[in-house]
MINU-185780 format. One record per residue (C-alpha): residue in one letter; x, y, z. Coordinates in pm, 1 decimal. Last residue first. Layout:
<type=A&xx=X&yy=Y&zz=Z>
...
This chain:
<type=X&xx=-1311.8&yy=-878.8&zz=993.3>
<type=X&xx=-1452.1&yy=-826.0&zz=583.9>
<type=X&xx=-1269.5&yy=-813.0&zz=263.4>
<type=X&xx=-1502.8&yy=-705.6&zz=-34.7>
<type=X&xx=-1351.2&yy=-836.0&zz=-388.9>
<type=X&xx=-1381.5&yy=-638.0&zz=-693.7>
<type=X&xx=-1434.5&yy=-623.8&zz=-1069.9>
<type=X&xx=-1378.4&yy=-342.1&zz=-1194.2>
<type=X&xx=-1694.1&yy=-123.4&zz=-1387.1>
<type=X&xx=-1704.1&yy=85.3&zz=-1072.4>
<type=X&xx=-1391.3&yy=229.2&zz=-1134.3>
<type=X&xx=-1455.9&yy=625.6&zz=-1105.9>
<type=X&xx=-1754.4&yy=515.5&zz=-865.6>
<type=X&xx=-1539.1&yy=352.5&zz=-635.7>
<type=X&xx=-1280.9&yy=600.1&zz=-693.5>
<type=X&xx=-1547.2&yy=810.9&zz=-486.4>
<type=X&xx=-1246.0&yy=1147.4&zz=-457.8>
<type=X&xx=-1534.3&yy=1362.1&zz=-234.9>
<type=X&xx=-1656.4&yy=1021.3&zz=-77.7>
<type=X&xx=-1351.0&yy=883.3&zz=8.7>
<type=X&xx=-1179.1&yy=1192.5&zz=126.2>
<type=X&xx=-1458.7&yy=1274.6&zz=380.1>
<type=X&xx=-1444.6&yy=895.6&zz=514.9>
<type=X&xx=-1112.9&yy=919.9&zz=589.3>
<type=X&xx=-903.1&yy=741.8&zz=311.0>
<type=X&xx=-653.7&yy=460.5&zz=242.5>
<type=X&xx=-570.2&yy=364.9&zz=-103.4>
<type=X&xx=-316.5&yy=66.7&zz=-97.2>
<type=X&xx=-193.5&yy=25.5&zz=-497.5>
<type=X&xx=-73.3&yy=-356.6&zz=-630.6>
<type=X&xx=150.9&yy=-448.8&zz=-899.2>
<type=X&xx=326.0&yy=-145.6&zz=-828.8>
<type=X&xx=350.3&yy=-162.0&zz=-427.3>
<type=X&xx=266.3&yy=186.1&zz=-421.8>
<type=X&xx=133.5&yy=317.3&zz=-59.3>
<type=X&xx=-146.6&yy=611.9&zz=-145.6>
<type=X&xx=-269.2&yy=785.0&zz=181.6>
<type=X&xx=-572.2&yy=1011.9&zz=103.0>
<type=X&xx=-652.0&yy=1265.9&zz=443.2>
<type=X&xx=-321.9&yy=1170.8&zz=612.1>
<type=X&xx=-169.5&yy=1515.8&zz=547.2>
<type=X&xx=185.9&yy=1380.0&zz=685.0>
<type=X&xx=109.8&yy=1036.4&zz=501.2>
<type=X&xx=-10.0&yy=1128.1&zz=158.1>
<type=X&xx=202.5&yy=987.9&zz=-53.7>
<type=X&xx=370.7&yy=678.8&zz=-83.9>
<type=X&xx=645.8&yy=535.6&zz=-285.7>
<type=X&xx=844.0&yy=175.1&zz=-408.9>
<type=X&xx=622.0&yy=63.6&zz=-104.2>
<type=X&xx=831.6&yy=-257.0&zz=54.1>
<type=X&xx=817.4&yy=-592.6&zz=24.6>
<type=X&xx=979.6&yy=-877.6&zz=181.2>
<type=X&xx=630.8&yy=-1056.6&zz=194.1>
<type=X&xx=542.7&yy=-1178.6&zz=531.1>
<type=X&xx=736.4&yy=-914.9&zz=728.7>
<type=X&xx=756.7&yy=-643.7&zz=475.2>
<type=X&xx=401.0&yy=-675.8&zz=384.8>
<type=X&xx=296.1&yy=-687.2&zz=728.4>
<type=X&xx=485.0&yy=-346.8&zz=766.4>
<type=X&xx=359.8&yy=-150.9&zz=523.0>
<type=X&xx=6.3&yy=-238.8&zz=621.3>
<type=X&xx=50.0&yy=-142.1&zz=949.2>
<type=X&xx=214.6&yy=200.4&zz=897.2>
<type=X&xx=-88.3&yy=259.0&zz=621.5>
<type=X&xx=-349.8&yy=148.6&zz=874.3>
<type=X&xx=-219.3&yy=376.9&zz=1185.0>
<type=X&xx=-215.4&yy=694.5&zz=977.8>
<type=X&xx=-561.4&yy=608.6&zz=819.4>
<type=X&xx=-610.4&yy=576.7&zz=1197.8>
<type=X&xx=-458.9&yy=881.1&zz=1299.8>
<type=X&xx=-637.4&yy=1077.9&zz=1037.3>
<type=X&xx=-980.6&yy=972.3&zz=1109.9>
<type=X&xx=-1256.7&yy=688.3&zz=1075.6>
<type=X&xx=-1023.5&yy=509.7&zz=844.5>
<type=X&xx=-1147.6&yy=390.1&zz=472.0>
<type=X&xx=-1055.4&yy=136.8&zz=243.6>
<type=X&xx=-961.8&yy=100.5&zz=-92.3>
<type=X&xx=-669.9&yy=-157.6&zz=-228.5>
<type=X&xx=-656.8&yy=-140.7&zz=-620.7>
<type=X&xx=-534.3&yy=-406.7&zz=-774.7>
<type=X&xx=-317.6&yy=-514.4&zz=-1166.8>
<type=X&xx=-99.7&yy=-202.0&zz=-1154.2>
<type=X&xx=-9.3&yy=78.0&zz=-1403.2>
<type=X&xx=-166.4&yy=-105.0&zz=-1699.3>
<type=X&xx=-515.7&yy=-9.5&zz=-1670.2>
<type=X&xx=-889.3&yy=-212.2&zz=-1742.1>
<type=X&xx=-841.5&yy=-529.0&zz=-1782.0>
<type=X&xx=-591.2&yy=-595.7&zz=-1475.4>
<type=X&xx=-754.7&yy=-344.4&zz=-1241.8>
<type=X&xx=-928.9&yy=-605.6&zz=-1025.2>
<type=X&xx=-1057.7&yy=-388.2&zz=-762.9>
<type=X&xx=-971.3&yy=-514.2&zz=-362.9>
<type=X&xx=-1192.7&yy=-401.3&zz=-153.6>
<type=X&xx=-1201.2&yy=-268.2&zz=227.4>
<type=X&xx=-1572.3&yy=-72.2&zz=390.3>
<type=X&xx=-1381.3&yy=-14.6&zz=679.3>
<type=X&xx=-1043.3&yy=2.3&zz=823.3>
<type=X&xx=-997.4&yy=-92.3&zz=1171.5>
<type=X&xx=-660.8&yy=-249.1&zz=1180.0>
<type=X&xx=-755.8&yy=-583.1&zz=1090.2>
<type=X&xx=-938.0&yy=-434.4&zz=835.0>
<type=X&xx=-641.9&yy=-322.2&zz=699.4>
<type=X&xx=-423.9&yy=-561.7&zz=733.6>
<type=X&xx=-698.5&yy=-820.3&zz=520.8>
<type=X&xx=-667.6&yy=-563.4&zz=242.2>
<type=X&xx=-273.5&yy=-543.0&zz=242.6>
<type=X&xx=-301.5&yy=-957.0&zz=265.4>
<type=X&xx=-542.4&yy=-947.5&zz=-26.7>
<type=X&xx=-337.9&yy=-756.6&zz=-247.2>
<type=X&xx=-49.1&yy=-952.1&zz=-157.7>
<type=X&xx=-206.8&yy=-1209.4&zz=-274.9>
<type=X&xx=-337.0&yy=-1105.8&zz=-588.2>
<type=X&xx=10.2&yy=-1007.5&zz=-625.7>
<type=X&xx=134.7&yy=-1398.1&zz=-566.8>
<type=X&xx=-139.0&yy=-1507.2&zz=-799.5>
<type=X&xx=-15.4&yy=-1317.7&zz=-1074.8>
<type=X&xx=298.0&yy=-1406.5&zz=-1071.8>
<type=X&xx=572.4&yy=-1174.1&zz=-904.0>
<type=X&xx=792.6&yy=-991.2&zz=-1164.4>
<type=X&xx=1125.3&yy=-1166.9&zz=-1262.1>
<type=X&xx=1456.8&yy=-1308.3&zz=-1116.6>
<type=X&xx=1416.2&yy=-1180.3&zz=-732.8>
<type=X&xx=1615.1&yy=-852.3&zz=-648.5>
<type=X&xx=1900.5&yy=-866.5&zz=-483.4>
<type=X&xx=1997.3&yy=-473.0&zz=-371.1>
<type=X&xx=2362.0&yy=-364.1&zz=-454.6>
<type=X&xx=2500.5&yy=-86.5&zz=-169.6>
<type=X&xx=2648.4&yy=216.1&zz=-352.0>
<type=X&xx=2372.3&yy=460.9&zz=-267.7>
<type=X&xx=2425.9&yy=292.3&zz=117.8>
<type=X&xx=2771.8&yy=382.3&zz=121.7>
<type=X&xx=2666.6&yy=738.2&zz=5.0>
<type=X&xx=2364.7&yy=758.8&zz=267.3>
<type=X&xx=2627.2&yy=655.4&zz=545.9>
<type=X&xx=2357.6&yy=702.2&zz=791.7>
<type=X&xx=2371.4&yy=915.8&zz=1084.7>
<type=X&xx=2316.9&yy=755.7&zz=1466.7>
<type=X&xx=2645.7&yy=593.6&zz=1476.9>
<type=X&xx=2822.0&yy=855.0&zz=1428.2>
<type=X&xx=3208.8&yy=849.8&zz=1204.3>
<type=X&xx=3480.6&yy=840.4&zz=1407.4>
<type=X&xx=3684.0&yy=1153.0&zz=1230.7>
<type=X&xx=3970.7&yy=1045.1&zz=983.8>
Protein backbone atom coordinates (compact mmCIF):
# COMPACT_ATOMS: atom_id res chain seq x y z
CA UNK A 1 0.00 0.00 0.00
CA UNK A 2 1.51 3.49 -1.02
CA UNK A 3 2.47 5.95 2.14
CA UNK A 4 -0.29 7.92 1.97
CA UNK A 5 0.67 12.29 1.96
CA UNK A 6 0.51 14.11 4.58
CA UNK A 7 -0.54 17.21 2.94
CA UNK A 8 -3.96 15.53 1.23
CA UNK A 9 -6.85 14.76 3.27
CA UNK A 10 -8.39 11.44 3.68
CA UNK A 11 -11.81 13.10 2.55
CA UNK A 12 -13.39 9.42 2.69
CA UNK A 13 -12.07 8.76 6.29
CA UNK A 14 -13.19 12.04 7.17
CA UNK A 15 -16.97 11.38 5.36
CA UNK A 16 -17.00 8.49 7.80
CA UNK A 17 -15.81 10.44 10.87
CA UNK A 18 -19.03 10.88 13.55
CA UNK A 19 -19.38 14.61 14.65
CA UNK A 20 -20.87 15.17 18.54
CA UNK A 21 -23.30 17.39 18.33
CA UNK A 22 -24.81 19.01 21.57
CA UNK A 23 -28.38 17.45 22.74
CA UNK A 24 -30.73 20.17 21.26
CA UNK A 25 -30.77 23.64 19.51
CA UNK A 26 -29.01 26.53 21.41
CA UNK A 27 -31.52 28.62 23.66
CA UNK A 28 -32.48 31.60 22.75
CA UNK A 29 -30.29 33.61 24.72
CA UNK A 30 -27.21 31.72 23.72
CA UNK A 31 -28.03 32.74 19.79
CA UNK A 32 -28.76 36.15 20.76
CA UNK A 33 -25.42 35.87 21.90
CA UNK A 34 -23.74 34.73 19.37
CA UNK A 35 -25.41 37.21 17.38
CA UNK A 36 -24.00 39.83 19.34
CA UNK A 37 -20.48 38.42 19.54
CA UNK A 38 -20.49 38.10 15.39
CA UNK A 39 -21.70 41.85 15.57
CA UNK A 40 -19.22 42.99 18.22
CA UNK A 41 -16.28 41.03 15.72
CA UNK A 42 -17.20 43.01 13.30
CA UNK A 43 -16.84 46.24 14.44
CA UNK A 44 -13.90 45.28 16.02
CA UNK A 45 -12.66 44.66 12.71
CA UNK A 46 -13.72 47.85 11.12
CA UNK A 47 -17.14 47.22 10.07
CA UNK A 48 -19.55 50.00 10.17
CA UNK A 49 -22.90 50.94 10.65
CA UNK A 50 -23.38 46.90 12.58
CA UNK A 51 -27.02 45.65 13.80
CA UNK A 52 -28.37 42.90 14.88
CA UNK A 53 -32.41 42.51 13.49
CA UNK A 54 -34.58 40.47 15.60
CA UNK A 55 -36.03 38.16 12.93
CA UNK A 56 -37.83 35.88 15.38
CA UNK A 57 -41.49 37.33 14.61
CA UNK A 58 -41.16 37.92 11.45
CA UNK A 59 -39.27 34.59 9.47
CA UNK A 60 -38.51 31.17 10.43
CA UNK A 61 -35.16 30.59 8.70
CA UNK A 62 -33.15 32.20 11.57
CA UNK A 63 -34.03 34.22 14.68
CA UNK A 64 -30.93 37.49 13.71
CA UNK A 65 -29.75 39.13 11.09
CA UNK A 66 -26.06 40.45 11.37
CA UNK A 67 -25.58 43.66 8.82
CA UNK A 68 -22.66 45.57 8.55
CA UNK A 69 -20.69 47.16 6.08
CA UNK A 70 -16.73 47.12 5.01
CA UNK A 71 -15.18 50.05 3.28
CA UNK A 72 -13.93 47.53 0.46
CA UNK A 73 -13.54 44.05 -0.59
CA UNK A 74 -10.56 43.14 1.46
CA UNK A 75 -12.08 44.26 4.47
CA UNK A 76 -15.53 42.64 4.04
CA UNK A 77 -12.94 39.83 3.25
CA UNK A 78 -11.07 40.49 6.48
CA UNK A 79 -14.50 40.78 8.66
CA UNK A 80 -16.07 37.52 7.50
CA UNK A 81 -12.54 35.48 8.19
CA UNK A 82 -12.65 37.19 11.62
CA UNK A 83 -15.94 36.60 12.48
CA UNK A 84 -15.77 32.94 11.60
CA UNK A 85 -13.13 32.48 13.63
CA UNK A 86 -14.17 34.15 17.01
CA UNK A 87 -17.12 32.11 16.80
CA UNK A 88 -15.16 29.00 16.53
CA UNK A 89 -12.90 29.96 19.32
CA UNK A 90 -15.45 31.19 21.88
CA UNK A 91 -18.35 29.33 20.57
CA UNK A 92 -17.35 25.97 18.79
CA UNK A 93 -19.25 27.05 15.89
CA UNK A 94 -18.82 27.01 12.54
CA UNK A 95 -20.87 28.54 9.28
CA UNK A 96 -23.06 25.50 8.09
CA UNK A 97 -22.38 27.77 4.51
CA UNK A 98 -21.26 31.01 3.12
CA UNK A 99 -21.39 32.72 0.03
CA UNK A 100 -19.98 35.39 -1.32
CA UNK A 101 -16.38 35.29 -0.29
CA UNK A 102 -14.29 35.14 -3.67
CA UNK A 103 -16.64 38.11 -5.09
CA UNK A 104 -16.60 39.75 -1.63
CA UNK A 105 -19.18 42.38 -2.65
CA UNK A 106 -22.25 40.57 -0.21
CA UNK A 107 -20.65 37.92 2.10
CA UNK A 108 -23.44 35.75 3.74
CA UNK A 109 -21.86 33.33 6.73
CA UNK A 110 -24.94 30.96 7.94
CA UNK A 111 -24.85 30.13 11.42
CA UNK A 112 -28.74 29.14 11.13
CA UNK A 113 -30.03 30.58 14.13
CA UNK A 114 -28.13 33.54 13.28
CA UNK A 115 -27.12 35.10 9.49
CA UNK A 116 -23.67 37.50 9.19
CA UNK A 117 -24.41 39.90 6.19
CA UNK A 118 -21.34 41.76 5.34
CA UNK A 119 -21.37 44.35 2.53
CA UNK A 120 -19.30 47.20 0.82
CA UNK A 121 -21.03 50.13 1.02
CA UNK A 122 -22.24 49.87 -2.81
CA UNK A 123 -23.83 46.43 -2.05
CA UNK A 124 -25.57 47.70 1.00
CA UNK A 125 -27.28 50.35 -0.42
CA UNK A 126 -28.30 48.72 -3.87
CA UNK A 127 -29.61 45.28 -1.77
CA UNK A 128 -30.90 48.05 1.56
CA UNK A 129 -32.12 44.88 3.62
CA UNK A 130 -32.44 47.50 6.10
CA UNK A 131 -35.23 48.86 4.39
CA UNK A 132 -36.57 45.29 3.23
CA UNK A 133 -36.77 44.57 7.19
CA UNK A 134 -37.18 47.73 8.63
CA UNK A 135 -40.21 46.67 10.62
CA UNK A 136 -37.47 44.25 12.88
CA UNK A 137 -36.55 45.15 15.73
CA UNK A 138 -32.81 45.79 15.99
CA UNK A 139 -29.88 46.43 18.06
CA UNK A 140 -26.93 48.96 16.86
CA UNK A 141 -23.41 47.64 18.04
CA UNK A 142 -20.92 50.36 18.25
CA UNK A 143 -16.61 50.27 18.91
Amino acid sequence: MPEQDSAIPDLTRLARRKRERPAGPPDAETIHRRAVLAAQTAVDFKGEDVRVLDMRELVAYTDYLVICTGRNVRLTKRIAEEVGLRLKKDEGIVPSGVEGLTQGEWILLDFMDFVVHIFTPAARDFYRLDVLWKEAPFETVEP
